[in-house]
C-alpha positions in Angstrom: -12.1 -11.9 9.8 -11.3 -15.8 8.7 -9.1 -17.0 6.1 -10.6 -19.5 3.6 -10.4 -20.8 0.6 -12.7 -22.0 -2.5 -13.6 -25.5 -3.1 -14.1 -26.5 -6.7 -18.0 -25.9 -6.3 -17.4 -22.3 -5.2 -18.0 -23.3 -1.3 -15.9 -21.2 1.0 -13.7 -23.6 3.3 -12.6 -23.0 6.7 -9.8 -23.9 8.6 -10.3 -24.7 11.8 -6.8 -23.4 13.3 -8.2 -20.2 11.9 -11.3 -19.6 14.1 -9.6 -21.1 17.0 -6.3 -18.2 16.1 -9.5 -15.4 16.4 -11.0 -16.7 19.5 -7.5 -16.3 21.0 -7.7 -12.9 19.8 -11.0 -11.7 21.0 -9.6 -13.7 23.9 -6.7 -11.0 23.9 -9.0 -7.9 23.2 -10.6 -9.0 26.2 -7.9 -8.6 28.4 -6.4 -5.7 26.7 -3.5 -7.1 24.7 -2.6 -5.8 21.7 -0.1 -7.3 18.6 1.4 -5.1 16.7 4.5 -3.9 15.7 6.7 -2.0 12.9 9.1 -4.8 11.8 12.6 -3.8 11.3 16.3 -6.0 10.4 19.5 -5.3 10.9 21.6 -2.9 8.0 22.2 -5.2 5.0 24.8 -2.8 3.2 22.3 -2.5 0.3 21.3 0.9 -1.3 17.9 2.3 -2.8 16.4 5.1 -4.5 12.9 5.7 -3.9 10.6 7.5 -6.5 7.4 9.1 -6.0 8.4 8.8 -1.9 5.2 11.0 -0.6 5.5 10.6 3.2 7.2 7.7 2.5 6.0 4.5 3.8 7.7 2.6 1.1 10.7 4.1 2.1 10.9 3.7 5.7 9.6 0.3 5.0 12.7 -0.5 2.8 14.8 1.2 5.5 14.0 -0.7 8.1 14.5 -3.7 6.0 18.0 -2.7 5.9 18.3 -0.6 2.8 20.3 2.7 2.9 19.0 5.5 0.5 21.0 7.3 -1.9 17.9 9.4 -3.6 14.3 10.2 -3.0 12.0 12.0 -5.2 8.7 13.4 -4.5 6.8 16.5 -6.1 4.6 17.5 -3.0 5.7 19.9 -1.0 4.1 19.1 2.1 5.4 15.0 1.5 8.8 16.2 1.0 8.9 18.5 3.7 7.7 15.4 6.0 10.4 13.4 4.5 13.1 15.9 5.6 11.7 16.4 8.9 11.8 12.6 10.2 14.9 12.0 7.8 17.5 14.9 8.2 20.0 12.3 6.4 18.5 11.5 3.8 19.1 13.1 0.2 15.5 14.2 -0.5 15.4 15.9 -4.2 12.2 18.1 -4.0 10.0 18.6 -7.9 9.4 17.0 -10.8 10.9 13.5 -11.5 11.4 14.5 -15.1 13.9 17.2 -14.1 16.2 14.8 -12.0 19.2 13.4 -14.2 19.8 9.7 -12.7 23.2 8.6 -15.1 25.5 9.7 -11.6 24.0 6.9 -9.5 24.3 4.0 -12.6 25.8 1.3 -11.4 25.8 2.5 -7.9 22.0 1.3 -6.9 20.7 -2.0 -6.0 16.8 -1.3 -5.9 15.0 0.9 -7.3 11.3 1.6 -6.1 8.6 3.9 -7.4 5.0 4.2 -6.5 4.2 5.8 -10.2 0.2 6.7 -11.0 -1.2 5.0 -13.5 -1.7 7.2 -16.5 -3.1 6.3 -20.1 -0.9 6.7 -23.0 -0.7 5.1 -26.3 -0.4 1.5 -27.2 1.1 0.8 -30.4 1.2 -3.3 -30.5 4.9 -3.0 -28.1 6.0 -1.5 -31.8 8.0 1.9 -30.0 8.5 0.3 -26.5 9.5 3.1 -24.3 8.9 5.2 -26.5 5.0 4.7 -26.2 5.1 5.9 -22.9 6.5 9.0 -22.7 5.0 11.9 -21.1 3.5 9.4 -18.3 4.9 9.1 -15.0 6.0 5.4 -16.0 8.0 6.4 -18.8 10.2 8.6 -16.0 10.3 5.4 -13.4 11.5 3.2 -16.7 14.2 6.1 -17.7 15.4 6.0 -14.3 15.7 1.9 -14.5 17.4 2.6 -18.0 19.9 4.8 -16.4 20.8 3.2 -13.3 20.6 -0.4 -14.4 19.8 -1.0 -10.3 19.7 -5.1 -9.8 15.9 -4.5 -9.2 13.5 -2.7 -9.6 10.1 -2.9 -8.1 6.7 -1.1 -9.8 4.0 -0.5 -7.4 0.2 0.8 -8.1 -3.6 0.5 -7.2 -5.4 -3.2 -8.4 -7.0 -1.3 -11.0 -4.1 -1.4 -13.7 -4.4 -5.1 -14.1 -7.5 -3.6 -15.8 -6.7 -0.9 -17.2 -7.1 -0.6 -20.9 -8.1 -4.3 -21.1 -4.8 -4.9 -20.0 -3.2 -3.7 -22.3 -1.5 -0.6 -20.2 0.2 -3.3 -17.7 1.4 -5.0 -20.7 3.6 -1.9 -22.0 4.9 -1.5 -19.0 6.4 -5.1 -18.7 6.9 -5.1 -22.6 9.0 -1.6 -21.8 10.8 -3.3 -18.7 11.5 -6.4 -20.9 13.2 -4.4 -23.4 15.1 -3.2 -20.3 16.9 -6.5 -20.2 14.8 -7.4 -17.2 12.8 -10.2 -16.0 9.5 -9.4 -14.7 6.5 -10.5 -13.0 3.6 -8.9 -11.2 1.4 -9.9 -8.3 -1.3 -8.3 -6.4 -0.2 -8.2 -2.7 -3.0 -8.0 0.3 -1.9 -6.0 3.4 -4.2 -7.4 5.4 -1.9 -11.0 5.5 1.4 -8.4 5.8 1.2 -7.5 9.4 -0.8 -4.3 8.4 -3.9 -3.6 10.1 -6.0 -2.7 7.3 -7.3 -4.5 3.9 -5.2 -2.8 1.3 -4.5 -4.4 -2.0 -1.3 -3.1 -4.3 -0.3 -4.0 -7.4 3.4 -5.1 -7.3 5.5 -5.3 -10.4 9.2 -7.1 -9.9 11.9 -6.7 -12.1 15.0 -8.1 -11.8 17.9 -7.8 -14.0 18.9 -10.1 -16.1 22.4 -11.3 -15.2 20.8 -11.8 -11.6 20.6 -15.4 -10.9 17.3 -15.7 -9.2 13.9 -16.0 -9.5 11.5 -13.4 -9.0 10.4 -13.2 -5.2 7.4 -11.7 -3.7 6.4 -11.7 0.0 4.3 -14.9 1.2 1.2 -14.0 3.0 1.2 -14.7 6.6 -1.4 -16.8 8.3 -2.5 -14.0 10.6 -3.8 -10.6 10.8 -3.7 -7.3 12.9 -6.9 -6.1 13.6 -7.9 -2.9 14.1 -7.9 -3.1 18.3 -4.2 -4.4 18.2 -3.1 -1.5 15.8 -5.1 1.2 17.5 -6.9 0.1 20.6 -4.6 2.2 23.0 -6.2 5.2 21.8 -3.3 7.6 20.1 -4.4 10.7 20.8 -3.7 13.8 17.5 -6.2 15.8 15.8 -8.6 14.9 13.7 -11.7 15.7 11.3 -15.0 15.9 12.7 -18.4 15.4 12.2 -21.3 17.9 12.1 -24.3 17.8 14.5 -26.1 16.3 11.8 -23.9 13.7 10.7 -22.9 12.7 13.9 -26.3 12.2 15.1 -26.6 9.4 12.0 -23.5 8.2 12.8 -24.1 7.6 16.5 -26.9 5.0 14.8 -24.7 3.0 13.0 -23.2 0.0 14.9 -19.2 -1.4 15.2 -19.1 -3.2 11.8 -22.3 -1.8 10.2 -23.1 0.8 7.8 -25.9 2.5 6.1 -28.2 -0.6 5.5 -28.1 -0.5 9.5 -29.9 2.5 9.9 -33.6 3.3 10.0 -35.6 3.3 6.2 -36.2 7.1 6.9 -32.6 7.4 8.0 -31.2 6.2 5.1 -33.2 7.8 2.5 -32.8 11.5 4.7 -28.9 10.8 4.7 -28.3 9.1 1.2 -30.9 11.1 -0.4 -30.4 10.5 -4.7 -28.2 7.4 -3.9 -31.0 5.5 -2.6 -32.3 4.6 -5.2 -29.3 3.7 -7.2 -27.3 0.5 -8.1 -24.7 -1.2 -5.7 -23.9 -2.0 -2.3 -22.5 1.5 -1.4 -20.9 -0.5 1.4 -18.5 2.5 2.0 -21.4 5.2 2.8 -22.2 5.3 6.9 -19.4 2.6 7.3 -18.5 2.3 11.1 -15.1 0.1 11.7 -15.2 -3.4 13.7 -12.2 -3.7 16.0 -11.9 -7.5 15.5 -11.2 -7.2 11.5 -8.9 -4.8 10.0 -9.6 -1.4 8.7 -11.2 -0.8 5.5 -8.5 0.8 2.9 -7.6 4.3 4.2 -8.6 7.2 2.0 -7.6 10.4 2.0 -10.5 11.6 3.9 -12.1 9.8 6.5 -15.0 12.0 6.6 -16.4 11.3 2.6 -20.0 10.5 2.5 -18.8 7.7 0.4 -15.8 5.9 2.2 -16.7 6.8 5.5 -14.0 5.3 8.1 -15.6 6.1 11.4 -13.8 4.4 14.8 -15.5 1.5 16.0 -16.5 3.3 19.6 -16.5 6.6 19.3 -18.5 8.5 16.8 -16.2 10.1 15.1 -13.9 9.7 12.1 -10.4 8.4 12.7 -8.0 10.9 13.8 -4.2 11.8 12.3 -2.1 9.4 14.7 -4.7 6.2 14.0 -4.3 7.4 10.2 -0.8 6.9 10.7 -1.0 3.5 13.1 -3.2 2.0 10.5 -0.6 1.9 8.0 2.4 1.1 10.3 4.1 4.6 10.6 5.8 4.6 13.8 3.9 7.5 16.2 7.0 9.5 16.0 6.9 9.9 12.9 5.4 13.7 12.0 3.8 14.7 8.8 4.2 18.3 7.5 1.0 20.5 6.6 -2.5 20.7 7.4 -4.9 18.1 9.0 -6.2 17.3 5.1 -2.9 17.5 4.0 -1.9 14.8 6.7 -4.4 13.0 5.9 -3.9 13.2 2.5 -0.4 12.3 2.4 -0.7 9.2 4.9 -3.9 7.8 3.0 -1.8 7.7 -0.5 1.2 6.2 1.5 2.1 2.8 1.2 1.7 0.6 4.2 5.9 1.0 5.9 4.8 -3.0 6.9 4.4 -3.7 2.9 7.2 -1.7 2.0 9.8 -3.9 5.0 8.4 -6.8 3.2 8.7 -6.0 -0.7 12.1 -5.0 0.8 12.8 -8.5 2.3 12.2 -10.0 -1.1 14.3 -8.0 -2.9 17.3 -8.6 -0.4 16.9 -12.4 -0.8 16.8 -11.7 -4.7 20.0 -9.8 -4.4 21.9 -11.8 -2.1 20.1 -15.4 -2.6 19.5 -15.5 1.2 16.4 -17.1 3.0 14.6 -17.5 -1.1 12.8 -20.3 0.1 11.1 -17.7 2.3 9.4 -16.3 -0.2 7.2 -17.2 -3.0 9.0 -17.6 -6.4 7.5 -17.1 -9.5 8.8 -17.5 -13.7 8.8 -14.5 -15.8 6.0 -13.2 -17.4 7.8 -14.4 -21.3 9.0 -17.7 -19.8 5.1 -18.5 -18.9 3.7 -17.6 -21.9 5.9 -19.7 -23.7 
């Protein structure tokens, strides 16, 4: 996987330091070195409250970027049972977020994150504000901003909201946080250039309180990647989902990188069957991992006809502890619950990589160290205008 850029004809444009950086790391494969790592800092004396934690990559991501947690919330059992086993000490408040009463930590809380899904609800030309949101899962993450009044807050969902509605459900949401008295921006974040070994892309909504002197900071892609061999090429070893006799004798067809277009014509139409004949590149169905690029997004089953993520050697999906790898949970870190509900609750994690790094950004908001760091970007109002 190369870096480029467009030209102003549309031509893709290659650096050359970039294909010289991945011969040096087939270079590496070769001799069976591996880069990767779980980045970490030193305690920064800052707290957090994390909502919508699940098995909390976010979390551990802003912990190891220094942040010390005064609340999480999550509604899954199994999540929040994984949250208490790695993290005895940390105040994990099991249920619904629309139960917990936030006005004891205002004042108290310097960033407040929350993963919320991304729910329709009535637009009403900004008219009601917050009010046009209630009942969502948004409405709760902006009473909880409304009641803390933490110095930021960061927002974070799938690509797809910058859609959603024709826009117009993003634009509540910062109308809503604007009301807040907050500055905001939003930026679409790629894990793949964040020291995580797979190509995830979030949607990342900053806001930052008014009376904060700064400008709003988001992490600046790196100039590198971790493939897939540097974040799992040692072979952790967990259970796993398998394949039956049938699909693994397809599977065993498909080569490192390839996917159902690989196969034999009476393969395909035996193993896609209606599909076949449909629309689309179905680039997800039969879809064998390449060691040299990252992973494909991680979904909550690796085994789905349609976003197959099969390992690159072995025919066979990706086990628990390469689930885990993939999106930089450390190995000791458990998760509570069934195989599927393992994988369940590490493919809707955040990347703990993404999360150090949204926590990075929000320290130098906070504190005004290393901005320059980081990319800095107006508010949303103060660019329209």
């Amino acid at each position: 996987m190369i870096r480029s850029t467009r030209s102003e004809t549309n031509h893709r444009l290659f650096d050359t330091a970039e294909i010289e950086r991945l011969q040096q790391k087939q270079h590496s494969r070769s001799q069976g070195d591996r880069h990767f790592s779980i980045l970490k800092s030193e305690k920064t004396g800052l707290s957090a409250i994390d909502l919508f934690a699940g098995a909390g990559g976010t979390a551990l991501g802003l912990s190891n970027a220094g942040f010390d947690h005064l609340l999480l919330n999550e509604f899954d059992k199994h999540a929040a049972a994984t949250l208490r086993q790695n993290r005895p000490d940390w105040n994990v408040v099991e249920g619904d977020v629309a139960s917990v009463d936030f006005t004891p930590f205002a004042g108290k809380v310097d960033l407040l994150e929350g993963g919320f899904p991304c729910q329709a609800f009535s637009y009403a030309g900004k008219k009601r504000g917050f009010e046009d949101t209630r009942g969502t899962l948004f409405y709760e993450f902006a009473r909880a901003v409304r009641e803390i009044r933490p110095k930021v807050a960061i927002g974070e969902n799938v690509r797809g909201l910058l859609g959603h509605d024709s826009g117009r459900t993003l634009d509540t949401m910062v109308s809503v946080l604007q009301d807040l008295n907050y500055k905001v921006n939003y930026r679409v974040l790629r894990g793949q250039y964040l020291d995580v070994p797979q190509k995830r892309e979030r949607l990342i909504i900053i806001a930052v309180r008014n009376d904060i002197e700064s400008s709003i900071l988001f992490p600046r892609e790196r100039d590198y990647i971790v493939s897939l061999w540097d974040a799992i090429g040692d072979e952790p070893k967990s259970a796993g989902q398998e394949y039956s006799e049938y699909k693994r004798n397809v599977m065993s067809q498909v080569p490192a990188g390839g996917y159902w277009r690989d196969l034999p014509d009476s393969v395909q139409r035996d193993y896609l069957k209606g599909s076949y004949h449909l629309g689309g590149g179905k680039t997800g169905m039969a879809r064998r991992l390449s060691w040299d690029e990252p992973s494909l997004t991680l979904t909550c089953n690796p085994a789905q006809k349609q976003t197959e993520r099969c390992h690159p050697e072995e025919t066979r999906p990706l086990n628990v502890r390469e689930y885990a790898r993939i999106q930089t949970f450390p190995d000791e870190w458990m998760f509570s619950g069934s195989v599927s509900a393992q994988y369940k609750q590490i493919g809707n994690a955040v990347p703990v990589n993404l999360g150090y790094h949204l926590g990075r950004a929000a320290h130098a908001i906070i504190t005004g160290e290393n901005r320059e760091q980081f990319d800095q970007l107006a508010p949303l109002d103060q660019i329209e205008e």
